[in-house]
PDBQT receptor file of N, H, CA, C and O in Angstrom, charges set to zero:
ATOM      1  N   UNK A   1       0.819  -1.190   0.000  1.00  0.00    +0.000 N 
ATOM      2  CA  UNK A   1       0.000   0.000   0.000  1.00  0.00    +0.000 C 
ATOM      3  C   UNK A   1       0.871   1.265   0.000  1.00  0.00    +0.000 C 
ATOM      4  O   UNK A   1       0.509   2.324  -0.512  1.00  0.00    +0.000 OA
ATOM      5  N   UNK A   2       2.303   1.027   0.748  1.00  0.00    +0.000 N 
ATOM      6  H   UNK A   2       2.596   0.166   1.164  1.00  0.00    +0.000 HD
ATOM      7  CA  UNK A   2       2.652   2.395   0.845  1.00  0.00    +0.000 C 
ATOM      8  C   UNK A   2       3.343   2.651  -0.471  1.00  0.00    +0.000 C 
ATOM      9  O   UNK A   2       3.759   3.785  -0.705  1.00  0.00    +0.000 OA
ATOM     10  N   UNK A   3       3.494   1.688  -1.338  1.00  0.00    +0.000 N 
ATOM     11  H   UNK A   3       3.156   0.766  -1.148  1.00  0.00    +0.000 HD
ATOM     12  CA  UNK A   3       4.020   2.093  -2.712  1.00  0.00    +0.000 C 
ATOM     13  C   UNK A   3       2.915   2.343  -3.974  1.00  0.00    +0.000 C 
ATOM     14  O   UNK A   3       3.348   2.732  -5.058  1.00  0.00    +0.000 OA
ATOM     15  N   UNK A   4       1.664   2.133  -3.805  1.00  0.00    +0.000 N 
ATOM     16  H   UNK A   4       1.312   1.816  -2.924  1.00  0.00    +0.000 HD
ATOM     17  CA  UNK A   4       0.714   2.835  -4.269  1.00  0.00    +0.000 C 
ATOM     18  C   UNK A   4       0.561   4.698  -3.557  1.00  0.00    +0.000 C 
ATOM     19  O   UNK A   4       0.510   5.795  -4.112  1.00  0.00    +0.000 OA
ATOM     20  N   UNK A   5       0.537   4.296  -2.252  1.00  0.00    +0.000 N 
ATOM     21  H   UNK A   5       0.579   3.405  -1.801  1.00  0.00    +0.000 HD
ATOM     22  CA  UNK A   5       0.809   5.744  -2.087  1.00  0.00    +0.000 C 
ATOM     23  C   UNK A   5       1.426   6.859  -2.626  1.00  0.00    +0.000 C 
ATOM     24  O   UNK A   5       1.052   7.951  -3.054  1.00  0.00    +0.000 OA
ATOM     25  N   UNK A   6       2.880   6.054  -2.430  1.00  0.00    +0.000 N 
ATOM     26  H   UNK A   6       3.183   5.168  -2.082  1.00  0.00    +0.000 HD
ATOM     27  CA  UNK A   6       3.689   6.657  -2.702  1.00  0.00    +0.000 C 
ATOM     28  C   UNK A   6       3.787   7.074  -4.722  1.00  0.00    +0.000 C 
ATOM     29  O   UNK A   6       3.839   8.286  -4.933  1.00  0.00    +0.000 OA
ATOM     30  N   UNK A   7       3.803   6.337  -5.776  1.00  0.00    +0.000 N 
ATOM     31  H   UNK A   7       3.760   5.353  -5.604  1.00  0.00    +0.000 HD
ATOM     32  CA  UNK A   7       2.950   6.424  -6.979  1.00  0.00    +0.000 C 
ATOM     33  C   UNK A   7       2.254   7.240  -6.927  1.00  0.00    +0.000 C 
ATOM     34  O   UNK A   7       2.392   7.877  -7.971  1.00  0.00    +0.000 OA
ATOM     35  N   UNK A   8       1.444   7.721  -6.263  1.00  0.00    +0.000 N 
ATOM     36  H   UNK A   8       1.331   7.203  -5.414  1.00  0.00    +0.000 HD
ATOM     37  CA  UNK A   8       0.310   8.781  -6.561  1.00  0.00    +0.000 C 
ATOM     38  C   UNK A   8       0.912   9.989  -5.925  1.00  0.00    +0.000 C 
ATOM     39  O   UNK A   8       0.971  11.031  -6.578  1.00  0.00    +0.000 OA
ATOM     40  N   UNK A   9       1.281   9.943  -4.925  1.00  0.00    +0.000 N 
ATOM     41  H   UNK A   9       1.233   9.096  -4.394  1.00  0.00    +0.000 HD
ATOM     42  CA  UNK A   9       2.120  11.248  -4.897  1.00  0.00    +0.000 C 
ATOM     43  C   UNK A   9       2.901  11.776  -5.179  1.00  0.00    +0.000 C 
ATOM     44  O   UNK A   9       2.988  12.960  -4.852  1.00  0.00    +0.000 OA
ATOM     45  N   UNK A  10       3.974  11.085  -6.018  1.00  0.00    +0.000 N 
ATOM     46  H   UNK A  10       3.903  10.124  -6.284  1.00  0.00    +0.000 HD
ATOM     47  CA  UNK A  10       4.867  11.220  -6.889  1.00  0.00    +0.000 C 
ATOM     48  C   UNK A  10       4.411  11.644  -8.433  1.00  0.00    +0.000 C 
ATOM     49  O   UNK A  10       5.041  12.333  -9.235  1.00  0.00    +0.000 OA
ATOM     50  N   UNK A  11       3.333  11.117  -8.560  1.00  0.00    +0.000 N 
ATOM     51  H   UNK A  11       2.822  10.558  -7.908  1.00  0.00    +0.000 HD
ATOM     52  CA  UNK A  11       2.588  11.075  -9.649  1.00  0.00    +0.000 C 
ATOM     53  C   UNK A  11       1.840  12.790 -10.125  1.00  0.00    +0.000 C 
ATOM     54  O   UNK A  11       1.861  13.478 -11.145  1.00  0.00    +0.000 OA
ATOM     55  N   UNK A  12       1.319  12.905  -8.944  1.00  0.00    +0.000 N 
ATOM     56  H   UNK A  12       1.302  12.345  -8.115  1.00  0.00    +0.000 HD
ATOM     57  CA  UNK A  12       0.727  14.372  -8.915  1.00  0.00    +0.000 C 
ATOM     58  C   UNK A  12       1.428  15.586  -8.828  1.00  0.00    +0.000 C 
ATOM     59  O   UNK A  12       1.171  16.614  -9.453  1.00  0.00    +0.000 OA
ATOM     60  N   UNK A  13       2.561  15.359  -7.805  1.00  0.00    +0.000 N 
ATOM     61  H   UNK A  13       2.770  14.523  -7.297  1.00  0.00    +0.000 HD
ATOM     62  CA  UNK A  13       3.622  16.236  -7.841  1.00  0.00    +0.000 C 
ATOM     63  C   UNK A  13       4.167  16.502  -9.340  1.00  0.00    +0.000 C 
ATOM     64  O   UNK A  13       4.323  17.632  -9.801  1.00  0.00    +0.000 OA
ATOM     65  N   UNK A  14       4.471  15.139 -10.127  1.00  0.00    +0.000 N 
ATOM     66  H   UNK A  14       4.344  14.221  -9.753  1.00  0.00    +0.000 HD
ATOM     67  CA  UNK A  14       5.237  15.970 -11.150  1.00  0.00    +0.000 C 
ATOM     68  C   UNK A  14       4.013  16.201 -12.117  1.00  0.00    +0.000 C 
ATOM     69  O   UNK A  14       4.380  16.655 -13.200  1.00  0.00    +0.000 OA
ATOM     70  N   UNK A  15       2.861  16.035 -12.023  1.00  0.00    +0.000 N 
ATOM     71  H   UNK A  15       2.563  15.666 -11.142  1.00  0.00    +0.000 HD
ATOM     72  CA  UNK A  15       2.000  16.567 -13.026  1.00  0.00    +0.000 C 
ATOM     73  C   UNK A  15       1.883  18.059 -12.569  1.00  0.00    +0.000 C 
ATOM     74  O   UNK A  15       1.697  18.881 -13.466  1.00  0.00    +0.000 OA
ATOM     75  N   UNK A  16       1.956  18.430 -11.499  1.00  0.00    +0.000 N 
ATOM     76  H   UNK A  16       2.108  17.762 -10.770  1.00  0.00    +0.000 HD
ATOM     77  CA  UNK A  16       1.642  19.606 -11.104  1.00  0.00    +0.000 C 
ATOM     78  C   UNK A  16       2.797  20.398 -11.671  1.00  0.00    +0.000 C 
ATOM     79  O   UNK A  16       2.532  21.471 -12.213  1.00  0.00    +0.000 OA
ATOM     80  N   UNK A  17       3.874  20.044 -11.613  1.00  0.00    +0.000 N 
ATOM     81  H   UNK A  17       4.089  19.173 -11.173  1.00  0.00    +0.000 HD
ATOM     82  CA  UNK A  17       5.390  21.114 -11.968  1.00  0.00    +0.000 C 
ATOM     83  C   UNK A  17       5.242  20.933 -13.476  1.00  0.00    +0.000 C 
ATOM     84  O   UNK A  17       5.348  21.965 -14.138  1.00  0.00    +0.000 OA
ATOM     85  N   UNK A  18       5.004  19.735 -14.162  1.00  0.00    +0.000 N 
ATOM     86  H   UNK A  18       4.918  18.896 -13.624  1.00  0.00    +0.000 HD
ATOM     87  CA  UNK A  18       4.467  19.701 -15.598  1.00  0.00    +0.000 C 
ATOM     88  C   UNK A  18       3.868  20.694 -15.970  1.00  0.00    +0.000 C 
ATOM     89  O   UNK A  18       4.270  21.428 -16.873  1.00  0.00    +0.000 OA
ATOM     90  N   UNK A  19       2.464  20.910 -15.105  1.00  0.00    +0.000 N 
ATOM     91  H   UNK A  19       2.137  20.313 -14.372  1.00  0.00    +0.000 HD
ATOM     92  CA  UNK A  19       1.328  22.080 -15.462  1.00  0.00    +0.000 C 
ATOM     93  C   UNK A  19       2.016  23.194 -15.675  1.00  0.00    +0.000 C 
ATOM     94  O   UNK A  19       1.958  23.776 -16.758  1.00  0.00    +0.000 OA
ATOM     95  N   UNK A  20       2.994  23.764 -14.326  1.00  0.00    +0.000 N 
ATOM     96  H   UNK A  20       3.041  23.292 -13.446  1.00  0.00    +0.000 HD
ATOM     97  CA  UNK A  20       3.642  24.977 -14.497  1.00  0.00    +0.000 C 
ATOM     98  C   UNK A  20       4.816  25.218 -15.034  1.00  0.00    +0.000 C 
ATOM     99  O   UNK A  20       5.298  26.351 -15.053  1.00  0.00    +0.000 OA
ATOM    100  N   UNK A  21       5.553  23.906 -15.657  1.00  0.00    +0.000 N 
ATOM    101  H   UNK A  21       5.161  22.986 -15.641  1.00  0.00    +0.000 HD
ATOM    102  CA  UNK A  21       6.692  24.357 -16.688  1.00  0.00    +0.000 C 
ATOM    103  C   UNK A  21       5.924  24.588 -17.805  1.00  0.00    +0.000 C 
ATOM    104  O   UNK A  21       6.289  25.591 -18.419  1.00  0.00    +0.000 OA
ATOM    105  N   UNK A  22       4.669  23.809 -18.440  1.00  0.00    +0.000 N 
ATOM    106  H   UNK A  22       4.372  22.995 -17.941  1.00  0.00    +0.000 HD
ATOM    107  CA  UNK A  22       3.901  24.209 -19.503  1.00  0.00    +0.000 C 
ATOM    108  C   UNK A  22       3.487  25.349 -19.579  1.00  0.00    +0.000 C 
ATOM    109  O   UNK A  22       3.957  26.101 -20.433  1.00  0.00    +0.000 OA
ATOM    110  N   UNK A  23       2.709  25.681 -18.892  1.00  0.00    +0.000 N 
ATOM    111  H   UNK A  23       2.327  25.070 -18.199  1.00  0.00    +0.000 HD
ATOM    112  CA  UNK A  23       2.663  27.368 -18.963  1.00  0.00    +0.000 C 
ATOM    113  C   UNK A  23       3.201  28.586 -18.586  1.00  0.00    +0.000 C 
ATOM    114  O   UNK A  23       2.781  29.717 -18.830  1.00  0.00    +0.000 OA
ATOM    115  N   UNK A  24       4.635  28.067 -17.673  1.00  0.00    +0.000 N 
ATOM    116  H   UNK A  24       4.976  27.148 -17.475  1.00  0.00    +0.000 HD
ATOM    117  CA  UNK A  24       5.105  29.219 -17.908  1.00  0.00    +0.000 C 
ATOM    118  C   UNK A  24       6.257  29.415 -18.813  1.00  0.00    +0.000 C 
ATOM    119  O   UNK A  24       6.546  30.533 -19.241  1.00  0.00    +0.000 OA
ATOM    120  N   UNK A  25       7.046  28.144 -19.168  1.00  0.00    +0.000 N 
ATOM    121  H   UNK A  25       6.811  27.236 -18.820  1.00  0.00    +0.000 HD
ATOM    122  CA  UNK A  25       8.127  28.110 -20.171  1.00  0.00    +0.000 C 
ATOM    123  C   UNK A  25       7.772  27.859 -21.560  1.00  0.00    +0.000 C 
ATOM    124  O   UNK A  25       8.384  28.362 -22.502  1.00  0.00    +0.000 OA
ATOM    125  N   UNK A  26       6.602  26.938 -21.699  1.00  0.00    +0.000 N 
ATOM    126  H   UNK A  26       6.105  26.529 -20.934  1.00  0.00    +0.000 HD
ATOM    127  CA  UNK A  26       6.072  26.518 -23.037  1.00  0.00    +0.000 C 
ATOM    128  C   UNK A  26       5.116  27.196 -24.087  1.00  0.00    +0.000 C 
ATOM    129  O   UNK A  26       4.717  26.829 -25.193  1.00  0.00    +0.000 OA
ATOM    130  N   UNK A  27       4.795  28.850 -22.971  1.00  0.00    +0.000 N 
ATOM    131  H   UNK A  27       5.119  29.148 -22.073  1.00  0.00    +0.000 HD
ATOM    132  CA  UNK A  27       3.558  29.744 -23.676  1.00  0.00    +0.000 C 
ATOM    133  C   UNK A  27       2.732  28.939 -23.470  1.00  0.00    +0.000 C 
ATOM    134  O   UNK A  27       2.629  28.389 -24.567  1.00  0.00    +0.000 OA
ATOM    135  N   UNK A  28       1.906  28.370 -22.674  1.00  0.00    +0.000 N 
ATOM    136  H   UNK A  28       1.990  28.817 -21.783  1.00  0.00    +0.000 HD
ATOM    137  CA  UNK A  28       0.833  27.982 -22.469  1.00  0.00    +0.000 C 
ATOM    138  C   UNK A  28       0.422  26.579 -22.531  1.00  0.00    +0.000 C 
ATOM    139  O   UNK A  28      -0.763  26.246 -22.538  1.00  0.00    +0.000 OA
ATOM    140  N   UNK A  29       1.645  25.553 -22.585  1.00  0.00    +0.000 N 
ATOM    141  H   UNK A  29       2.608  25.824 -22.579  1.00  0.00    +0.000 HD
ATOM    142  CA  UNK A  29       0.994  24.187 -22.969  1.00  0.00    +0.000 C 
ATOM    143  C   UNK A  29       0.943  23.299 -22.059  1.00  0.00    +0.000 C 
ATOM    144  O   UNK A  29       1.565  22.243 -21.946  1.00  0.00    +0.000 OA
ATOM    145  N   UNK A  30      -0.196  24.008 -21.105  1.00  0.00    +0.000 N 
ATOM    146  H   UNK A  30      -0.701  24.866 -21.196  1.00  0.00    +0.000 HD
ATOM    147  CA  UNK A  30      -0.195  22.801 -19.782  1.00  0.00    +0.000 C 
ATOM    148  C   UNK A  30      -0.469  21.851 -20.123  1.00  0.00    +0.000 C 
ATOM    149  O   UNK A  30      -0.212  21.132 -19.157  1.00  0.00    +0.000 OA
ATOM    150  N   UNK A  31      -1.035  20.955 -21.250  1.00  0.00    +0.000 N 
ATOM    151  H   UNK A  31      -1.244  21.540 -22.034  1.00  0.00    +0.000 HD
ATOM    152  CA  UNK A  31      -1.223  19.542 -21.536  1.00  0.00    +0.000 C 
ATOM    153  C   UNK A  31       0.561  18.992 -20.868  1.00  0.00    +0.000 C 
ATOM    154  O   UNK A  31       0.398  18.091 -20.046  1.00  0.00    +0.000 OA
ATOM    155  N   UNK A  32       1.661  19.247 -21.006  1.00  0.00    +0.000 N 
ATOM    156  H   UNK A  32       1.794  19.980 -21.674  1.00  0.00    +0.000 HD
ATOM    157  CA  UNK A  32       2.590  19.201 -20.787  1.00  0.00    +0.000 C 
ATOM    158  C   UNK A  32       2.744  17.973 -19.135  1.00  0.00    +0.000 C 
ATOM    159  O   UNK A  32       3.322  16.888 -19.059  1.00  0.00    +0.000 OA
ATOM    160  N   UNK A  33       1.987  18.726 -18.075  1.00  0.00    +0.000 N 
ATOM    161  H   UNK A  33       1.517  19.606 -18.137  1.00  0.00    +0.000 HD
ATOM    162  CA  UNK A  33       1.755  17.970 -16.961  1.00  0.00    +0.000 C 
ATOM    163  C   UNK A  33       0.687  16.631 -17.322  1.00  0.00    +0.000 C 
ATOM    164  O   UNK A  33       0.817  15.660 -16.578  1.00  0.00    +0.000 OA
ATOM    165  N   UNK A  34      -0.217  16.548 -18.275  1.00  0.00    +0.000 N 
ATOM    166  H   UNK A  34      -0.323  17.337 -18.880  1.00  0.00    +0.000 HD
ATOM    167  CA  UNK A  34      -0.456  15.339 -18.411  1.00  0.00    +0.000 C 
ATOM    168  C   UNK A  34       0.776  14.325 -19.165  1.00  0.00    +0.000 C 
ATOM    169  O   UNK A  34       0.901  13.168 -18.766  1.00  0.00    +0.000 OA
ATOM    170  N   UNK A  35       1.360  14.680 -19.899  1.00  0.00    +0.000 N 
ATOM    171  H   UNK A  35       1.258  15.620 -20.224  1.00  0.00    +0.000 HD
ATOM    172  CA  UNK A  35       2.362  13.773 -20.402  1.00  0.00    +0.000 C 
ATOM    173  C   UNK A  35       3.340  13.571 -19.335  1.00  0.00    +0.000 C 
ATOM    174  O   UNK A  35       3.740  12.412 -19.227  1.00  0.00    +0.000 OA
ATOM    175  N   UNK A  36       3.655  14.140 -18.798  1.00  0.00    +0.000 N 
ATOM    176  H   UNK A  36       3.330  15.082 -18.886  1.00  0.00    +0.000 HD
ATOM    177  CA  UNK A  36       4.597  13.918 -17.383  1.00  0.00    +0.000 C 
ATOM    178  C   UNK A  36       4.321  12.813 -16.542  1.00  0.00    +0.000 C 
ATOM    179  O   UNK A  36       4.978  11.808 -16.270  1.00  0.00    +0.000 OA
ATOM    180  N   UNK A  37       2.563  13.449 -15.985  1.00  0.00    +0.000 N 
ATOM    181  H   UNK A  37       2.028  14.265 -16.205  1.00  0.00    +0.000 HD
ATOM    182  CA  UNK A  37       2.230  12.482 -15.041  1.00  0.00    +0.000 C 
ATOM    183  C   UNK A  37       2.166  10.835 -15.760  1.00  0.00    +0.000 C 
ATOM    184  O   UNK A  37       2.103   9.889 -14.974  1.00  0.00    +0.000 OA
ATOM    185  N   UNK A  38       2.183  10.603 -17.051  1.00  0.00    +0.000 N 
ATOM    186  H   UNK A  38       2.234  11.371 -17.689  1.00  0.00    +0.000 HD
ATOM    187  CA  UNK A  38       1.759   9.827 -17.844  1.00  0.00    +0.000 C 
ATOM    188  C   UNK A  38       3.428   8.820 -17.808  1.00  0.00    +0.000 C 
ATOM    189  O   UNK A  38       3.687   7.620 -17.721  1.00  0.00    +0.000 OA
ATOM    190  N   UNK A  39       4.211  10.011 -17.921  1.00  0.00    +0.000 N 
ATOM    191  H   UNK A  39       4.002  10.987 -17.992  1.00  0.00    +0.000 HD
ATOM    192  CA  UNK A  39       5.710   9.268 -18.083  1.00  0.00    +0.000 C 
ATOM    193  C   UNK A  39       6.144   8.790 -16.379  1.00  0.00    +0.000 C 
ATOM    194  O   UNK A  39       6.825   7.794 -16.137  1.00  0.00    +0.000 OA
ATOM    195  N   UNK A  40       5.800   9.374 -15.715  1.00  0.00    +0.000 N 
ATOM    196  H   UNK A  40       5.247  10.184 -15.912  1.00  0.00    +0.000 HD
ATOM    197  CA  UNK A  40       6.155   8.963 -14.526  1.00  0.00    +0.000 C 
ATOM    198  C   UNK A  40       5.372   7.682 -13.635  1.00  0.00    +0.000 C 
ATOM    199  O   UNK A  40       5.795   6.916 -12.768  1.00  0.00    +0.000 OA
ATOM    200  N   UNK A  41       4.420   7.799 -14.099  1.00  0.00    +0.000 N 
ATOM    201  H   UNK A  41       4.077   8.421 -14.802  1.00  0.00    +0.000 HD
ATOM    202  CA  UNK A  41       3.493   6.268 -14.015  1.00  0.00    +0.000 C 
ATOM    203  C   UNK A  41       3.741   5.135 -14.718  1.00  0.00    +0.000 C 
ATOM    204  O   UNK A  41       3.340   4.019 -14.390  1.00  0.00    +0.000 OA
ATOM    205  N   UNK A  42       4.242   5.332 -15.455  1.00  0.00    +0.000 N 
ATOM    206  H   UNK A  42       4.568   6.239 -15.722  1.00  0.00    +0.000 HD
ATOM    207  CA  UNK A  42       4.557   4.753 -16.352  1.00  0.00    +0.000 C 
ATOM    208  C   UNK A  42       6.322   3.591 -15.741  1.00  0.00    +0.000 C 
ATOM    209  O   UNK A  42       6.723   2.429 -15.805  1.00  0.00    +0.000 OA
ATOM    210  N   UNK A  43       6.849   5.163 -15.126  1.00  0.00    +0.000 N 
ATOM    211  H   UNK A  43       6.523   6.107 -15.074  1.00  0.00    +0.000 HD
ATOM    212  CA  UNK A  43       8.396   4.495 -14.972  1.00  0.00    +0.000 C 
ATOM    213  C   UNK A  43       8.092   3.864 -13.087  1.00  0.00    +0.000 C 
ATOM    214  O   UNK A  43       8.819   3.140 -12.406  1.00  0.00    +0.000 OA
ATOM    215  N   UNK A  44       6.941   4.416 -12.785  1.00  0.00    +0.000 N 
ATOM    216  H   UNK A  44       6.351   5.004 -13.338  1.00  0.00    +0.000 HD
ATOM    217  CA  UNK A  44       6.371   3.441 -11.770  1.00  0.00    +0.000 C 
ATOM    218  C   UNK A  44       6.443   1.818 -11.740  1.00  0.00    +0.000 C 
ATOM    219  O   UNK A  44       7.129   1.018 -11.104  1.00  0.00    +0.000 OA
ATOM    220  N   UNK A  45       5.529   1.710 -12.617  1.00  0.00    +0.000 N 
ATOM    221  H   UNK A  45       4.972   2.360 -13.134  1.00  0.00    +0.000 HD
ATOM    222  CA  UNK A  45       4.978   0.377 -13.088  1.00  0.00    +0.000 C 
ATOM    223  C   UNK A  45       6.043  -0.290 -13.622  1.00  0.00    +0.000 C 
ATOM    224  O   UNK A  45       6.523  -1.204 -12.951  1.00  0.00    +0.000 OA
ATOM    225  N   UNK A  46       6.523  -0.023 -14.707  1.00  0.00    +0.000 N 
ATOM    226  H   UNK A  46       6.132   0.719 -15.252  1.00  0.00    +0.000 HD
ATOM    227  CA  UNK A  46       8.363  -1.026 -14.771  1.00  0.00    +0.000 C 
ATOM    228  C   UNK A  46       9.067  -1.019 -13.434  1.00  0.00    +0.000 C 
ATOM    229  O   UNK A  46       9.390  -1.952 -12.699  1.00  0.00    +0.000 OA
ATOM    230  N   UNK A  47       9.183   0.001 -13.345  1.00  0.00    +0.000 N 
ATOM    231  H   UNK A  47       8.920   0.759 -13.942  1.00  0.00    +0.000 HD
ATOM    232  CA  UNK A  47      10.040  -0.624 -12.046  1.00  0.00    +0.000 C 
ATOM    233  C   UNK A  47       9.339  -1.498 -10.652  1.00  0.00    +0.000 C 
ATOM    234  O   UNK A  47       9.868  -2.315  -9.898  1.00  0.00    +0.000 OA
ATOM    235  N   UNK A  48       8.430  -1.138 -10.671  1.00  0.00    +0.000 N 
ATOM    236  H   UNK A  48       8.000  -0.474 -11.284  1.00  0.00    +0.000 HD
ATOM    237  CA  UNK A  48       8.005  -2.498  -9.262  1.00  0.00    +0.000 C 
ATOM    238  C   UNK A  48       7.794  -3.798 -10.657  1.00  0.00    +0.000 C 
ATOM    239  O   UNK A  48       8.576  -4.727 -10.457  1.00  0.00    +0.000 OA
ATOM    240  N   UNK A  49       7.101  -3.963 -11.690  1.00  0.00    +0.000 N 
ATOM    241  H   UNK A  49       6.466  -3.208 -11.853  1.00  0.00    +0.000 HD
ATOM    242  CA  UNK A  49       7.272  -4.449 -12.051  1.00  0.00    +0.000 C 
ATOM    243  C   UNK A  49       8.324  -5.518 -12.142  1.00  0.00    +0.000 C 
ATOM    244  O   UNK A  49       8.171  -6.738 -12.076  1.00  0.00    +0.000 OA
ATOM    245  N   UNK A  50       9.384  -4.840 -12.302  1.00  0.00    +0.000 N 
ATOM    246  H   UNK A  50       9.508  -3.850 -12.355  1.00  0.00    +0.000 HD
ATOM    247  CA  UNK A  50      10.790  -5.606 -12.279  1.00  0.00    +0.000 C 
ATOM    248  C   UNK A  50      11.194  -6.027 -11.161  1.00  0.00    +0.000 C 
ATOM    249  O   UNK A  50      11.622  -7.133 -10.833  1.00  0.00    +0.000 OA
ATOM    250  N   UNK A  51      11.004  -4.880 -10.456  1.00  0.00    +0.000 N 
ATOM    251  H   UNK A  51      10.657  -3.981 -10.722  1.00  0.00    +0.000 HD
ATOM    252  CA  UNK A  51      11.493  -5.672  -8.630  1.00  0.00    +0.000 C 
ATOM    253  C   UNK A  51      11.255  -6.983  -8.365  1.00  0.00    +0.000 C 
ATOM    254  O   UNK A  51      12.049  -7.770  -7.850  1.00  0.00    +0.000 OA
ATOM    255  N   UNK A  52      10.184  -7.193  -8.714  1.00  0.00    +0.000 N 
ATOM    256  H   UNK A  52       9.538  -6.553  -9.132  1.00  0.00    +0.000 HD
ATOM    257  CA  UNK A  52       9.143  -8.603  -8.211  1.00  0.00    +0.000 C 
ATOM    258  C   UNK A  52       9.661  -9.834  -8.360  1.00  0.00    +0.000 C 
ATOM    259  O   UNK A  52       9.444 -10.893  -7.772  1.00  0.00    +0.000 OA
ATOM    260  N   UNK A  53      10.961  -9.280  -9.952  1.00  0.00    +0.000 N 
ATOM    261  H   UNK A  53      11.136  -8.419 -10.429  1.00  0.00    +0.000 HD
ATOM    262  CA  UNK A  53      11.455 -11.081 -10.430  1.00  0.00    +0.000 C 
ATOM    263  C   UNK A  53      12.149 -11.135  -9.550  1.00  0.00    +0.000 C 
ATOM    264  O   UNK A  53      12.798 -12.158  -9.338  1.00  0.00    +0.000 OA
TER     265      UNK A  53
């Protein structure tokens, strides 16, 4: 459980700094924090993934 936790708060955090590098470095492209949160879930899941073998 605490590594689901932990996933989601990790998860939100960098969608959130996503949001605000998108709009304030990118002119406006907060979609930016969805691809983030997307890549970081992502490097979640491989890695416990892998742990497991």
């Amino acid at each position: 459980m605490k590594k689901a936790i932990l996933a989601a708060v990790a998860t939100l955090g960098a969608g959130y700094l996503g949001t605000v590098v998108g709009h304030e470095l990118l002119g406006g492209f907060v979609e930016f924090g969805c691809l983030v949160a997307v890549a970081v879930m992502g490097a979640f899941i491989i890695y416990f993934n892998d742990k497991k073998k």
